[in-house]
Structure formats: C-alpha cells, structure tokens
C-alpha positions as CSV (number, residue, x, y, z in Angstrom):
1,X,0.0,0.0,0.0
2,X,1.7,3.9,-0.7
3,X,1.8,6.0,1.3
4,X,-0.8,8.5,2.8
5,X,-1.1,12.0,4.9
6,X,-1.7,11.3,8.8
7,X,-3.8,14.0,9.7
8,X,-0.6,15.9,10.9
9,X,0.3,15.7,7.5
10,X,-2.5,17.3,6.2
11,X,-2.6,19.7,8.6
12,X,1.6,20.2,8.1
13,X,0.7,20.7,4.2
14,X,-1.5,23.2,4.9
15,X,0.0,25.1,6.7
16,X,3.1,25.0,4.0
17,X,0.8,26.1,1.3
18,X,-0.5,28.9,3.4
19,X,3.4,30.1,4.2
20,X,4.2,29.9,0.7
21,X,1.3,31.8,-0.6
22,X,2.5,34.0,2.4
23,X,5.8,34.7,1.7
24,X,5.5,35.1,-2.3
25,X,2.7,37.9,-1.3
26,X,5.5,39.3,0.7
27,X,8.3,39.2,-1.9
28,X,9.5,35.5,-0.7
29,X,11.7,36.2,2.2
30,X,9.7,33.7,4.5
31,X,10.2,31.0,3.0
32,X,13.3,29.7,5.0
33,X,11.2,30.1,7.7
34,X,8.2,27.8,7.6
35,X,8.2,26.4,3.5
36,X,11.0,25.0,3.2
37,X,11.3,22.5,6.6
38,X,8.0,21.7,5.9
39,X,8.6,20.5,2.2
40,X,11.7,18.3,3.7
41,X,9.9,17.1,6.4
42,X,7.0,15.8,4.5
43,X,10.0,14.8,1.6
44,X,11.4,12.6,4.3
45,X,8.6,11.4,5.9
46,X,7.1,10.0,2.7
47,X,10.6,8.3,1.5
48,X,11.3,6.5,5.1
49,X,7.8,5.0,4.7
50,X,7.9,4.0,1.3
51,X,10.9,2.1,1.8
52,X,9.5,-0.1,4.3
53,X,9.3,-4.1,3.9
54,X,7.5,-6.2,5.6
55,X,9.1,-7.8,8.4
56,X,9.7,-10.8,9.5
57,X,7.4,-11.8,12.4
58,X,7.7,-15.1,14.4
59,X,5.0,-15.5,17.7
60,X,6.6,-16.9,20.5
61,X,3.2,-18.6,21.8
62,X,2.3,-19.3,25.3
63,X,1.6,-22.8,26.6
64,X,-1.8,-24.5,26.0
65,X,-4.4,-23.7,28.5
66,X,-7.6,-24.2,29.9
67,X,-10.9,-21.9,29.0
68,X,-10.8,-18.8,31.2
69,X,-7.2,-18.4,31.3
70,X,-4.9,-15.6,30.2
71,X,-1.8,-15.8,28.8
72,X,1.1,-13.9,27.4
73,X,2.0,-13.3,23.5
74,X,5.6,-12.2,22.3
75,X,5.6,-11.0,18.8
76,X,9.7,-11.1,17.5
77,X,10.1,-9.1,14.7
78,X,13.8,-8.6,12.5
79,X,16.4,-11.2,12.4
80,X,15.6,-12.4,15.6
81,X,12.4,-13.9,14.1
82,X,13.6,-14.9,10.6
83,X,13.8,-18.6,10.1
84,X,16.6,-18.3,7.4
85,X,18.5,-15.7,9.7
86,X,18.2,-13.0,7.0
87,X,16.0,-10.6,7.3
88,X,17.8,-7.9,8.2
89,X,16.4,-3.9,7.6
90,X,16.2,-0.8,9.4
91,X,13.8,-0.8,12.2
92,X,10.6,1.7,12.1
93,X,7.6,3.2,14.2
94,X,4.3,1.2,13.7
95,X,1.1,0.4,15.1
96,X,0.5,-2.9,16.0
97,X,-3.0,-4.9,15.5
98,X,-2.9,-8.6,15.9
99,X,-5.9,-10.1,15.1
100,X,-6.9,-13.6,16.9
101,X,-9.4,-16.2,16.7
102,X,-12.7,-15.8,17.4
103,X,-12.5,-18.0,20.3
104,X,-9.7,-16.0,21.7
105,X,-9.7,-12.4,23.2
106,X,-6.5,-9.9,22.1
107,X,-5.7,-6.4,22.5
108,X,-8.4,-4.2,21.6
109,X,-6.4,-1.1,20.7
110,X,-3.1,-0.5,18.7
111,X,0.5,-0.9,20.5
112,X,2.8,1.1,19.5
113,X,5.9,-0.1,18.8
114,X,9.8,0.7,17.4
115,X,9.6,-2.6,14.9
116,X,13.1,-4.4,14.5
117,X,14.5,-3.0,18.1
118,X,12.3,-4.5,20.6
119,X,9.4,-7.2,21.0
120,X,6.1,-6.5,21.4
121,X,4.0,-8.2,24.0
122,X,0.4,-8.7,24.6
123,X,-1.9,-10.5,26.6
124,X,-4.6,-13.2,25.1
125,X,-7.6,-15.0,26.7
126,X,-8.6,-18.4,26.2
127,X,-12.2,-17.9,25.9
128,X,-13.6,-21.3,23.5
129,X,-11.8,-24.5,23.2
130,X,-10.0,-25.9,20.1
131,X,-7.2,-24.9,18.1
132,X,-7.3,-21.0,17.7
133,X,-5.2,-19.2,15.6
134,X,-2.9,-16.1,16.2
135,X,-2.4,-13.4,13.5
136,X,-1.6,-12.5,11.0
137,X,-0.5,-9.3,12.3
138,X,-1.7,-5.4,10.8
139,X,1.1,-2.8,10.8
140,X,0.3,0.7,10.1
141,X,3.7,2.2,9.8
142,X,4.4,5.6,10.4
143,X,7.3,8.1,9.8
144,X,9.6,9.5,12.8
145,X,7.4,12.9,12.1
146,X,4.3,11.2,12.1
147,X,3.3,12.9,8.9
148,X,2.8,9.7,6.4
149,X,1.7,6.3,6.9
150,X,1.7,2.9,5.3
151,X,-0.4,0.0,5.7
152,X,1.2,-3.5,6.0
153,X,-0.4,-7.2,6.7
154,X,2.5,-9.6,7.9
155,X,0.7,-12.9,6.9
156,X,2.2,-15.0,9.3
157,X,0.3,-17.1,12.1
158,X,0.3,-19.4,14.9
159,X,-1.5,-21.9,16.9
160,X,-2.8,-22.5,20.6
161,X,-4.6,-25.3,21.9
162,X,-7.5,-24.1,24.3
163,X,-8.6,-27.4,26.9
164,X,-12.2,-27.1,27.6
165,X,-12.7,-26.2,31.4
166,X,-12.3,-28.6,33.9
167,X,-14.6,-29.8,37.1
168,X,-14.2,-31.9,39.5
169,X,-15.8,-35.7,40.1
170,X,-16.9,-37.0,43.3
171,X,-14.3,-40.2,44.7
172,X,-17.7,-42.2,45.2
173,X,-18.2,-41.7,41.5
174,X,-15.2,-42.4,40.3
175,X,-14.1,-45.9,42.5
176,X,-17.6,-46.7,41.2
177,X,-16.1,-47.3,38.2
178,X,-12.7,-49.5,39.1
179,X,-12.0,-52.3,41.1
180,X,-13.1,-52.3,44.3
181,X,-9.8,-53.9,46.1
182,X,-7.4,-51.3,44.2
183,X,-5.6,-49.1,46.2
184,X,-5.9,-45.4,46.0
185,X,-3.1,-43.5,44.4
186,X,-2.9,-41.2,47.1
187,X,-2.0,-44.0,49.7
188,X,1.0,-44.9,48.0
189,X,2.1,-41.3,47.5
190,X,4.9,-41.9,50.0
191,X,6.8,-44.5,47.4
192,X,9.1,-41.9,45.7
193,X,10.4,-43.2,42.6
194,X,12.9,-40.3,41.0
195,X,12.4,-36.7,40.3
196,X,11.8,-35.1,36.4
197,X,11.2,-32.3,34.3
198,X,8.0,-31.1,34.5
199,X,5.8,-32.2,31.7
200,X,2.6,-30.2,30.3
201,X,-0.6,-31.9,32.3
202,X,1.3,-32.7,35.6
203,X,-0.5,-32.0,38.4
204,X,0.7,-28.9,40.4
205,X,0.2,-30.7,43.7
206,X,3.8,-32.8,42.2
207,X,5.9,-30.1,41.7
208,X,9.2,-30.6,44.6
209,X,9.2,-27.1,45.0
210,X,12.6,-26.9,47.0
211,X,14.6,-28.2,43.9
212,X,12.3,-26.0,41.7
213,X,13.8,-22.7,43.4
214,X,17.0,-24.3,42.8
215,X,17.0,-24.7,39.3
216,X,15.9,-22.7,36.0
217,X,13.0,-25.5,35.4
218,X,10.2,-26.9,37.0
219,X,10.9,-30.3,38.8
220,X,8.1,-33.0,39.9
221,X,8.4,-36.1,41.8
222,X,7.2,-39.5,40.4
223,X,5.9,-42.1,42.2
224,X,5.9,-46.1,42.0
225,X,2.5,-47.3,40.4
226,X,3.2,-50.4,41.7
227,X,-1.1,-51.3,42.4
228,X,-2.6,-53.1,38.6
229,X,-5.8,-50.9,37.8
230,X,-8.6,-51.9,35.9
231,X,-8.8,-49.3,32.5
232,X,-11.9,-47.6,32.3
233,X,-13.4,-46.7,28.9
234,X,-15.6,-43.6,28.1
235,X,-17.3,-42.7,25.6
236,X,-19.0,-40.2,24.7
237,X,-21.9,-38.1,22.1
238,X,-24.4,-35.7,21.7
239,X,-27.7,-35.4,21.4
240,X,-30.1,-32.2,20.2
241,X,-33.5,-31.7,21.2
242,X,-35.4,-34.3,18.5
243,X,-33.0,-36.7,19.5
244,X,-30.8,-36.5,16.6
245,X,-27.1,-35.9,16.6
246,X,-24.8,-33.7,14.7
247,X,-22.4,-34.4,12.1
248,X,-19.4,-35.6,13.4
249,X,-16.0,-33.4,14.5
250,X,-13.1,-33.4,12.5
251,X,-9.5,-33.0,13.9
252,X,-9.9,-29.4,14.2
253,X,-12.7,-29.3,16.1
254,X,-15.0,-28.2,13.9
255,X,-17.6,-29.7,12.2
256,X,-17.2,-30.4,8.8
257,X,-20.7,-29.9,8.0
258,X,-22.8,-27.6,10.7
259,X,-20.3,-26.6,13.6
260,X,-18.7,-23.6,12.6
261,X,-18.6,-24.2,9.1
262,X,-21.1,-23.6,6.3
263,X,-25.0,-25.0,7.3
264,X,-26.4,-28.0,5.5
265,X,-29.2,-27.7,3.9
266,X,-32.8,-27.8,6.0
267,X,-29.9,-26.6,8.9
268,X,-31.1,-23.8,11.1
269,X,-28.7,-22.0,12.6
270,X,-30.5,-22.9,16.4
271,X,-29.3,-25.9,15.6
272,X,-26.0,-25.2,15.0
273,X,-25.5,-23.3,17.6
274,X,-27.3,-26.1,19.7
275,X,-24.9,-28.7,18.4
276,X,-22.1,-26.6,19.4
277,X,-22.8,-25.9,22.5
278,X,-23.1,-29.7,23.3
279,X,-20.3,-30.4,22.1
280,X,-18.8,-28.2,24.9
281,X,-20.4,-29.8,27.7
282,X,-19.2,-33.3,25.8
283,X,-15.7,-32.0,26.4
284,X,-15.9,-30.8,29.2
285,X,-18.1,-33.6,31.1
286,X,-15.2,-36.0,29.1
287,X,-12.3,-34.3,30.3
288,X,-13.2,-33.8,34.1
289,X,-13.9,-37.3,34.3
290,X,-11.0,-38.8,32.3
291,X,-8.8,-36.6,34.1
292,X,-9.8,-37.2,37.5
293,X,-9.1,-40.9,36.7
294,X,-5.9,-40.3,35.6
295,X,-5.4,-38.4,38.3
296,X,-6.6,-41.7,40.5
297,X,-3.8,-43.9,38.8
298,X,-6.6,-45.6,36.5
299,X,-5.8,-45.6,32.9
300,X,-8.6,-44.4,30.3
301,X,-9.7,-45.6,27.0
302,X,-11.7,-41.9,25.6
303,X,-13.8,-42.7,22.6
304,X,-15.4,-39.3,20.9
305,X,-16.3,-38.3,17.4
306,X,-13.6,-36.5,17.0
307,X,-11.3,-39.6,17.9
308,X,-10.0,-41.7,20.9
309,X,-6.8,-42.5,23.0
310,X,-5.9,-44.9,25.2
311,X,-4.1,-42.7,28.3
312,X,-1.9,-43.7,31.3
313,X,-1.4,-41.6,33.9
314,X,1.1,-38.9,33.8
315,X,1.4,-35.8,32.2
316,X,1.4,-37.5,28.3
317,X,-1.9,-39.4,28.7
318,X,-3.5,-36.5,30.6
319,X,-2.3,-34.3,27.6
320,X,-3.5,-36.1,24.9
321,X,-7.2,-37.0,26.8
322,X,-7.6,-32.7,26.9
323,X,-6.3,-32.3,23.5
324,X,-8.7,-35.1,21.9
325,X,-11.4,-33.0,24.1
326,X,-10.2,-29.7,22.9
327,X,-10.6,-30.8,19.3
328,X,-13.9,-33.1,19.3
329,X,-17.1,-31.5,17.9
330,X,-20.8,-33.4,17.9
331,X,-21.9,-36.6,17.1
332,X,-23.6,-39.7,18.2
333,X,-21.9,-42.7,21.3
334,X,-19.4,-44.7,19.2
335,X,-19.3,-47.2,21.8
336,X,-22.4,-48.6,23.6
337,X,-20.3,-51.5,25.7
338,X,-18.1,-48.6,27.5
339,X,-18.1,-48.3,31.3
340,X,-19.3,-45.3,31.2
341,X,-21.1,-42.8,28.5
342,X,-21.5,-39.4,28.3
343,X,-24.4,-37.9,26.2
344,X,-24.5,-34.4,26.6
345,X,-26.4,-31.6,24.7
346,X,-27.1,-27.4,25.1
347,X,-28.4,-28.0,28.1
348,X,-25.6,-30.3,30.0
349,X,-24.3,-33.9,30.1
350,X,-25.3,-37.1,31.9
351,X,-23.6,-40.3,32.8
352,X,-24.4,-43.5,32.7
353,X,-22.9,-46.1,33.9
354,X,-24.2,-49.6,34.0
355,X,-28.4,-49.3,35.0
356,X,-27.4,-45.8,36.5
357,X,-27.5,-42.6,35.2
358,X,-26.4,-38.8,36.9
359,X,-26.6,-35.7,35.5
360,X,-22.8,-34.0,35.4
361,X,-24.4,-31.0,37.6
362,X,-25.5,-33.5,40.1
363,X,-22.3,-34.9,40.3
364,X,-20.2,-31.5,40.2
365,X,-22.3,-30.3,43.7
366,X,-21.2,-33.6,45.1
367,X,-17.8,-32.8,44.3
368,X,-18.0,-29.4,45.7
369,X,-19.8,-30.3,49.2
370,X,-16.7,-33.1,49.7
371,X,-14.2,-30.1,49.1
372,X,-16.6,-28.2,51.9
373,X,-16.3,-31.2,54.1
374,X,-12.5,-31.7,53.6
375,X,-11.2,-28.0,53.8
376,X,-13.5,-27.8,57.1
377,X,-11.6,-31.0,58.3
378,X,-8.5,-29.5,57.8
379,X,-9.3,-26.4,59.4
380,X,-10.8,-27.8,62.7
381,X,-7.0,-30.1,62.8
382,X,-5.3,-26.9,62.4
383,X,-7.5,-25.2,65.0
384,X,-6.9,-28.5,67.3
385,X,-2.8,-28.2,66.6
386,X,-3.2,-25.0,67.4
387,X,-5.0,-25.4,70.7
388,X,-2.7,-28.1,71.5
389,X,0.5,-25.8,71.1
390,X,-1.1,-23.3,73.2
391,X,-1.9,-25.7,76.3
392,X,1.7,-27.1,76.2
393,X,3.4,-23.9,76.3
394,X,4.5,-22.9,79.9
C-alpha cells in the first residue's frame, strides 16, 4: 500500500501552502522560515515510509491452557524472528494490530511499537476450546514525524490449543467405576520413585518445589505405580433436542458440515448453535472425568467423534485426553459397551454407567460439598494443633 497523509500531515501541508502563498505575497523572504522544513519534512517522511518491507514476524506462543485463562504473546520481529536468519532492515515506528481467533480475546487497541529493536508483548484470553489461531499481524507504519503512513499485513500465524474447562468428580463416583480392592493412588504417594522435568498436564500438587527454586526448570516427583488398575473406557456423544445428533467433528474441532462451518441444507442455525454448545459440555463432562481418573492412577480408553486414545497416567496421557477434548465436535456414542457414557447436549451432560444414570451438575455439587467437608476437616485439625501448642506452652 503507498503512502498517505496522517492528519498531521495534512494539517503540516496546509500550513506549508499557506506560508508559501505568504511569503510570495511578501516578496518570498519567508520562505526559509516555515516552507522550506515543511517540504523536507513531509520529503522525508514520505521516503522513510515507502521504503519499508514487511518484516519478519515469528510468535513466540504461550503454553496450552484451559478456558478462562490468560496468557502472554511475544511478537519477535527482525532477524531475531527470521527462520533463514536474514532478514535484516532498518527498524521503524508502527502500530500494532494482531488479530486472533474468534475464540480467543486480544488487544483491543493498537500498540505502538519501534519494529526491528524490541518485542512487542500482549496479553490473550482463552475464551472457546479448540485450536485458535494467532495473527496475521496489521502494521500501520508511520514516519519519525508522524506525517505519512503505510499499511502493512505480515501474513504470518500461529496456533494454541484451548482445553475445555475442567470440574471436579466425586471419589464415590469415580471408584464406582474400578475395582473395588485397588488401592488409591494417594496412599501410595509416599513410594518416591525419582524426580523429572516437569511435563505439560502434571499435576501442580507434584511439583518438589525446593529443587524448583533451585533450578531454571520446573521439577516433579514420580511415584511407583506399583497397584494393577482396571482401564476404564468412556465414551461419549451428543444429542439435540429431536433426538438426533450432529455431524461428526473433524481434527480441528470443527464440524465439517454444521459446527462452525457452512450450514447443511434444512440446517437452522438454532441448531448449529445447539450442536455446538453440546459439544462443549461433551468436552468438558469428558475431560473432568477422564482426568480425574488419571489423576486416581486408573488408565482411560476416551472414545469421541472426534477420535480416541488410550491414556496412562502422567502428564502425556492427561495431555492427549484434553487435547482429543479440545478438538472433538458433535456426534452420536461410538461405543455402547463402555463403562461409562456421556451424552450431553445445550443444556448439559449425563452419565451413565451400567443401569445408572447422573446428571454431570449433580455430580459436580457432590464434588463441591466433599471439598466443603474436607477443607472444614482440615481447618478444625489446624485449630486443634493450634490449641494443643497453646496448652503445652508454659
């Protein structure tokens, strides 16, 4: 795109015509004065911006995260961001629009920015599971006198996985659902095994954090799983009101045919939007279970339309259960001999599990009055310790 006047610019030109006219009226002895800086200024202004190339641009993206969650973008631009190392050029002012996915939320207003000296930095919310895409990146370049301007697109994006949000499960619930005489993970907690890097997915209750502040990495402990546990499968669909379900999710996600893609035909967009919004609850219902399992030490066999995986506990399994989640749109229950299905719809997601069936909301306020129960517990021990110390003090 050429160059144009800012609004300084106009004004700037302006007001050199006016001087001119001026100073030829009065015999042309003003025109060192006001003229002729202005004509050089607007002369340079308009040649720095022309000569202006598009950068090169490289997103250093934050990790994958859960919905609700902010994170931090670094936009590289110059050499430092070239992938052949050579893209070298003189650095510039410029305004600075990235534009995001719609299920992400960026930086409403422009960021201004010396481009080719310094990174720029902004912040993004996960706001929709699925893969969501950052960029490409607007530039609206400016000269050091702010009197021209240049429009620039730097085609170049990147990717972020968003995991659908994550509840928790009730232990009645979930040692429903494997054998009876296996022993819990957390009473074998005590049988340290060896300390690693952290891995994306681990739990934050595994982090050692005294060799953490010692080092430039995140360390957790691993622990024997020395107790055999019976795999559980899920699976999972969805349903609309009328009883039928969507077309099926492809790896991105998104519905190849009704989910955030072009309607069928006889497809209102009610229904769309219906089928969308249970395939959210599928995800999420999916993962908060499938999680908490993993979480128990019970491997998982997740079956959705948008794929399966077979998951042991650790940080891998628990990140590929939350990215099959993240990525799975509607459809019907692949598997009707699972331990456990999910159907959900707009409205929410049950499970059923043998002859019984519970709604996820049920199942969440469970959850929530045992973390009630426990963190009163823990406060009436403290309270008790506390008592204690006081009695034997002299």
């Amino acid at each position: 795109m050429t160059p144009e006047l800012t609004r300084r610019g106009r004004v700037a030109g302006v007001v050199g015509l006016v001087a001119a006219a001026s100073a030829l009226a009065a015999g042309g002895r003003a025109l060192d004065a006001i003229v002729i800086p202005v004509a050089i200024a607007l002369a340079a202004g308009y040649v720095q911006v022309s000569r202006v190339d598009v950068p090169a641009v490289r997103h250093v993206t934050p990790p994958d995260g859960f919905v609700g969650e902010t994170r931090e973008v670094r936009l590289e631009f110059g050499p430092e961001a070239a992938r052949d190392g050579d893209a070298s050029g003189p650095s510039f002012l410029a305004d600075v629009r990235v534009q995001v996915d719609a299920g992400l939320e960026g930086p409403t207003a422009p960021i201004r920015a010396s481009v080719g000296t310094e990174p720029v930095s902004y912040a993004v919310a996960y706001r929709e599971r699925g893969e969501r895409t950052l960029g490409p990146v607007d530039l609206t370049v400016t000269d050091v006198f702010g009197l021209f301007e240049r429009e620039l697109v730097v085609d170049e994006t990147d990717a972020v996985t968003v995991y659908p949000p994550r509840d928790p499960v009730p232990t009645r619930f979930r040692r429903e659902l494997y054998a009876a005489d296996a022993v819990d993970v957390s009473r074998r907690r005590e049988e340290f095994d060896r300390l690693r890097e952290y891995t994306r997915g681990d739990a934050v209750r595994d982090v050692h954090w005294a060799t953490t502040a010692k080092r430039d990495e995140i360390v957790v402990k691993e622990f024997a799983a020395e107790t055999a546990r019976n795999r559980v499968t899920i699976a999972g669909g969805t349903e609309v009101r009328g009883g039928e379900a969507r077309g099926r999710g492809d790896r991105d996600g998104r519905e190849r045919s009704g989910f955030g893609a072009a309607a069928r035909g006889g497809d209102s967009a009610a229904d769309r939007s219906a089928s969308a919004a249970a395939a959210d609850e599928l995800a999420r219902a999916t993962a908060s279970l499938a999680l908490a399992l993993l979480d128990d030490g019970v491997p998982v066999d997740v079956r959705l339309p948008g794929g399966r995986v077979s998951a042991a506990p650790g940080g891998r399994g628990r990140r590929e259960v939350l990215e099959l989640a993240a990525r799975t749109g509607p459809g019907a229950v692949t598997d009707d001999e699972a331990d456990v299905t999910i159907v959900a719809d707009a409205d929410g997601a049950r499970f059923r599990a043998g002859d019984r069936s519970v709604s996820f909301a049920d199942l969440r306020r469970e959850a929530e009055g045992e973390r009630t129960t426990g963190d009163d517990a823990e406060r009436r021990r403290a309270d008790d310790a506390a008592d204690g110390r006081e009695v034997a003090s002299p």
